[in-house]
C-alpha positions in Angstrom: 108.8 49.5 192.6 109.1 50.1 188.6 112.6 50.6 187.3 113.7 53.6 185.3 114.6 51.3 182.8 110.8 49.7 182.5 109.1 53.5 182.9 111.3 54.4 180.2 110.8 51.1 178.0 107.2 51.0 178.3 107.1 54.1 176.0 110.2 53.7 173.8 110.3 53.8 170.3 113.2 53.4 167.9 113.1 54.0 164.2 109.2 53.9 165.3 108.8 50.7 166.7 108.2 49.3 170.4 110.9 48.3 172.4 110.6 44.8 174.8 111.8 44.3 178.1 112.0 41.1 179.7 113.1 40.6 183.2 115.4 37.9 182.2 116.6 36.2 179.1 119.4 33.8 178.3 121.0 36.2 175.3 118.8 39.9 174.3 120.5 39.1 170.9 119.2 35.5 170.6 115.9 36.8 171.2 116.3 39.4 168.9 116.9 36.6 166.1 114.2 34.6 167.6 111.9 38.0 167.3 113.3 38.6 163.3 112.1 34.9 162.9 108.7 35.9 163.7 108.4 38.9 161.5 109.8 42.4 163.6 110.7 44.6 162.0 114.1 46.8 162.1 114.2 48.7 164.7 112.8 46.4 167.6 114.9 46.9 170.6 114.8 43.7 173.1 115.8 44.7 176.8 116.8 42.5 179.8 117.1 42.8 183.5 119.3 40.2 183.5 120.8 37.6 181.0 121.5 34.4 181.8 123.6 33.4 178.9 124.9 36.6 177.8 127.4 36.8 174.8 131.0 38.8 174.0 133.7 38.6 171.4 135.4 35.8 170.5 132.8 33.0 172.3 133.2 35.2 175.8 130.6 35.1 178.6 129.1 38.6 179.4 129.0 38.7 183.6 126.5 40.8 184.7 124.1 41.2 187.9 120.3 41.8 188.1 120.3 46.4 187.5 123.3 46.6 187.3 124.0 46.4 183.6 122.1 47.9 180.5 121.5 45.5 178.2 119.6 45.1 174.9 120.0 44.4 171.2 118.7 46.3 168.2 117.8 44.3 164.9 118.3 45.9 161.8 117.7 45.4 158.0 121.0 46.8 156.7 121.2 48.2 153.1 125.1 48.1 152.7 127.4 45.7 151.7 127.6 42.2 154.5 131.3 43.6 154.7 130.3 46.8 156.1 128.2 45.6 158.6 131.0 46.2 161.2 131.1 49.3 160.7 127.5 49.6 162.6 129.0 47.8 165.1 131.1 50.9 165.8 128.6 53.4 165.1 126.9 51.9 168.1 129.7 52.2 169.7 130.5 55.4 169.0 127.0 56.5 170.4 126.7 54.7 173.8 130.5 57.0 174.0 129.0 60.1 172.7 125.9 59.6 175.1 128.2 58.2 178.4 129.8 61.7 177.4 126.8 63.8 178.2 126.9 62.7 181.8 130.5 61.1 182.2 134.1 62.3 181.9 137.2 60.3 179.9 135.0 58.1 177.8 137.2 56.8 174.6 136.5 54.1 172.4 138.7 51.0 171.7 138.2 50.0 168.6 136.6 47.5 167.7 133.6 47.3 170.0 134.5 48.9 173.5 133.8 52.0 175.4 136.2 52.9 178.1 136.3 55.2 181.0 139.4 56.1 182.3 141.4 53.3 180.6 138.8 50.8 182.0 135.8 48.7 179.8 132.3 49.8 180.9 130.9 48.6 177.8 131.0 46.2 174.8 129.3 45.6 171.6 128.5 42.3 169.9 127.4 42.3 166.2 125.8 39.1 164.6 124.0 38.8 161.4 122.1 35.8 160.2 120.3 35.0 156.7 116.9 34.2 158.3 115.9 32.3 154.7 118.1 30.6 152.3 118.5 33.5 149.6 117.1 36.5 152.1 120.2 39.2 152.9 121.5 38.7 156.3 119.5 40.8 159.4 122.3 42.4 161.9 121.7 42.1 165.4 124.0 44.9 167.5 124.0 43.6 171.1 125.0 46.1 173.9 126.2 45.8 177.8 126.6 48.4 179.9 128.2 48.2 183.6 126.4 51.3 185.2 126.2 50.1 188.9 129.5 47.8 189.9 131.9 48.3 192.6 135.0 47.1 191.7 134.9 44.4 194.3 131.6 43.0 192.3 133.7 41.8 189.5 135.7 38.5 189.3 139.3 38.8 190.2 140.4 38.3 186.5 138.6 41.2 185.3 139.5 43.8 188.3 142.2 45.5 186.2 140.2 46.2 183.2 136.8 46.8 184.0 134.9 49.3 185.1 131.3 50.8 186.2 130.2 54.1 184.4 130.1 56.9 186.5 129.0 60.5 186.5 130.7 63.4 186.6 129.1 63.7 190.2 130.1 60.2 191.1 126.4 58.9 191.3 125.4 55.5 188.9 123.5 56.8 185.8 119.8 56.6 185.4 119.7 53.5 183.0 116.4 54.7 181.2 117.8 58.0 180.5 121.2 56.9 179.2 119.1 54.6 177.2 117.0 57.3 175.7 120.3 59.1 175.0 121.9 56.1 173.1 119.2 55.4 170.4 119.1 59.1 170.1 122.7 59.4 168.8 122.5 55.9 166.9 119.0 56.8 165.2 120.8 60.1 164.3 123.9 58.1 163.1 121.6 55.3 161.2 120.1 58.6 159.1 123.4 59.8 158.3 124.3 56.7 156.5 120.9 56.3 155.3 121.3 60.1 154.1 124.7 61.1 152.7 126.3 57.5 152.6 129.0 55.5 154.3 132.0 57.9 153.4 130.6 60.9 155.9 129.5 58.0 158.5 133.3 56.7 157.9 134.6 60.2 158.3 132.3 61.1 161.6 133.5 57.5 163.4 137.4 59.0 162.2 136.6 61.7 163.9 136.3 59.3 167.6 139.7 57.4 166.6 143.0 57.9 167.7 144.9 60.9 165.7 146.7 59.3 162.5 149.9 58.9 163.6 149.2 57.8 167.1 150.9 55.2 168.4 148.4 51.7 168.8 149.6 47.9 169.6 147.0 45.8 167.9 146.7 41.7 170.3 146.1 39.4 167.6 145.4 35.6 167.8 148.7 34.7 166.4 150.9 38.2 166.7 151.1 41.6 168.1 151.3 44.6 165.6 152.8 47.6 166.5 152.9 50.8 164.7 151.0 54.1 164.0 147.0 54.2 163.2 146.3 55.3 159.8 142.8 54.5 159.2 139.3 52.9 159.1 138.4 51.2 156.0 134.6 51.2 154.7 134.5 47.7 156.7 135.5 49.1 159.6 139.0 47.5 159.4 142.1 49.2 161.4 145.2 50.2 159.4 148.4 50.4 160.8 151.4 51.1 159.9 153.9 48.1 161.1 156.6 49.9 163.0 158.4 46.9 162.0 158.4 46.6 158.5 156.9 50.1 157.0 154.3 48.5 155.9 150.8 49.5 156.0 148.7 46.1 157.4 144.8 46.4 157.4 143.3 44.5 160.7 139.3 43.0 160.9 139.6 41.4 164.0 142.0 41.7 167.6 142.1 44.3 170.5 143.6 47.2 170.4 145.6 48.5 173.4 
């Protein structure tokens, strides 16, 4: 029996091209490169019912089970600075929450890349850009995955505590093609803002799904933990922070924010 997720991917477009569905790769990203290679074009969304070699941050494995995840990539031809280009990272971000919101309760986002519900991961986002030709600007793949159908007895024990399934407000698991549909909606509404009126009222809108300035954050870095109040996002996407230790105000491109 066909999937909502293939019914709905046999007649997707986004930013006017077709989307691809596999039934399994080893990373929806890697073939998105592999797809760029050949000449897509922005646009091209790659879907998988299962990954066998699925990426996160920081060199992590992606676990997932066979239709129980959402997972694709999106290649784009970005137009702004390479330093920006995490900022789309949390544009996507923003509209898998803003979507999850339609049919969910207590989504938030942790910046930089996760969406929460009730304090607990349901989804990442992994960004990676590559210079296809020596010369060429970089293409940006935005990789997404989405736990919609978990118990929390299907996770390994490590990640129990911090993971979660998205669930609707009526407790049932989300139609995966619909809350597809929804997501490129928001982010193909997001892409034109930028593309529109510029990265200042994209920066301001992704403000908008931040902690209140002020609010207390803890910031897990490699070396350190900062703690302090959130100030801002930068045109990068950076956090700042003010240090409660020293007063100062410390601008952050990578760690997790608790």
């Amino acid at each position: 029996m066909e999937s909502d997720l293939i019914r709905t991917a046999r007649g997707m477009r986004f930013l006017g091209v077709p989307a691809e569905f596999h039934e399994s790769l080893g990373s929806t990203n890697d073939e998105a490169f592999r797809r760029a290679e050949e000449g897509a074009p922005e646009g091209l969304v790659v879907l998988a019912r299962h990954q066998t070699a699925g990426k996160g941050r920081l060199g992590r494995t992606w676990f997932d089970q066979p239709d129980r995840s959402l997972m694709f990539s999106i290649l784009l031809k970005p137009t702004i600075p390479l330093p920006s280009y995490s900022l789309l990272s949390l544009t996507l971000a923003s509209s898998i929450a803003a979507a999850a919101s339609m049919l969910a309760s207590a989504i938030t986002i942790k910046w930089p890349n996760d969406v929460l519900q009730d304090g607990k991961k349901f989804c990442g986002v992994l960004a990676e850009s590559r210079a296809l030709r020596p010369g060429d600007p970089p293409v940006l793949v935005l990789g997404a995955g989405i736990n919609v159908g978990y118990s929390e007895e299907d996770f390994p024990p490590e990640f129990r505590a911090t993971a979660t399934s998205l669930t609707t407000r009526d407790g049932s698991r989300p139609d995966m093609g619909g809350l597809l549909s929804k997501i490129l909606g928001h982010f193909g509404h997001e892409l034109a803002m930028l593309e529109e009126r510029g990265m200042i009222d994209l920066l301001r809108f992704l403000g908008s799904r931040m902690p209140k300035p002020g609010s207390p954050v803890r910031v897990v870095l490699p070396d350190r933990v900062v703690e302090g109040e959130y100030v801002s996002l930068t045109v990068t996407g950076a956090l700042q922070v003010r240090n409660a230790s020293t007063g100062a105000v410390e601008t952050l491109t990578a760690g997790i924010m608790r």
